[in-house]
C-alpha positions in Angstrom: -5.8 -2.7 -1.2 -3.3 0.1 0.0 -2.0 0.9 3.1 -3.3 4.6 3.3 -6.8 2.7 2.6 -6.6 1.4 6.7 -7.7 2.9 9.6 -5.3 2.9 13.0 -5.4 0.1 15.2 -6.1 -2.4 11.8 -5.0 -5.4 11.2 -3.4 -6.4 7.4 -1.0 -8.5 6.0 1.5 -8.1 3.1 -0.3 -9.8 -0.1 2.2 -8.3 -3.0 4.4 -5.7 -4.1 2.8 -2.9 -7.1 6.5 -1.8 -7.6 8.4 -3.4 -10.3 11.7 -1.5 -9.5 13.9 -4.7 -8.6 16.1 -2.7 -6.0 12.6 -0.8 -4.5 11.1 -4.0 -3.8 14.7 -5.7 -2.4 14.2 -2.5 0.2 11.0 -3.9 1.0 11.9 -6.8 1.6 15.1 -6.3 3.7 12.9 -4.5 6.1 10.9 -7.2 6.8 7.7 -6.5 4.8 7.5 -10.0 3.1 4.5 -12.0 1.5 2.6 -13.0 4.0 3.8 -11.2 6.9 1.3 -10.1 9.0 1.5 -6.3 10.5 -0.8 -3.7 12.5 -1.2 -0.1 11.3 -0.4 1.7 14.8 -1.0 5.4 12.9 -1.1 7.4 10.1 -0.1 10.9 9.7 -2.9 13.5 8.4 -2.0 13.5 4.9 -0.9 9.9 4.7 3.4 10.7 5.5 4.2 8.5 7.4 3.2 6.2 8.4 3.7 3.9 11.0 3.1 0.2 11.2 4.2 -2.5 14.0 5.8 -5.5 12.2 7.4 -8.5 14.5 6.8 -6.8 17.4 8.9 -3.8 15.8 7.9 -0.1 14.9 8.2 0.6 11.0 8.1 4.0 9.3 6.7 4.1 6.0 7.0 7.0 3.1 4.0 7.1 1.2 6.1 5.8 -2.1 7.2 3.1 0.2 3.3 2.6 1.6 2.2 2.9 -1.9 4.4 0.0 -3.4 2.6 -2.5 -0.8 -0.4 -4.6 -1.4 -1.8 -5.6 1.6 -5.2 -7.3 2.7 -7.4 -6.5 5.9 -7.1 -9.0 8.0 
């Protein structure tokens, strides 16, 4: 499932990466969007850029390529 397929106020966590840009996913990963971490969508902007997820009890801005790149699972 992808990001932009949640609703505000849902639960997911991080089940994969769809990217298989080496230094795209490293990006990911470096801001703390790792297998298995768990993550809230707090909102999404009309068209789907940005959006906005609370990680860690941290606030995370997505792009959509950056949203896109992550598979997630509704928790």
């Amino acid at each position: 499932m992808k990001l932009k397929e949640m609703k505000a106020g849902d639960v997911g966590q991080v089940s994969g990466y769809s990217t298989m840009d080496r230094s795209y996913r490293q990006k990911l990963l470096q801001m703390g969007l790792i297998k298995g971490t768990k993550f809230t969508l707090v909102r999404m902007a009309p068209l789907g850029d940005p959006a906005e997820i609370s990680i860690n009890g941290s606030s995370l801005t997505l792009r959509r390529a950056e949203a896109d790149a992550l598979e997630v699972e509704k928790i």
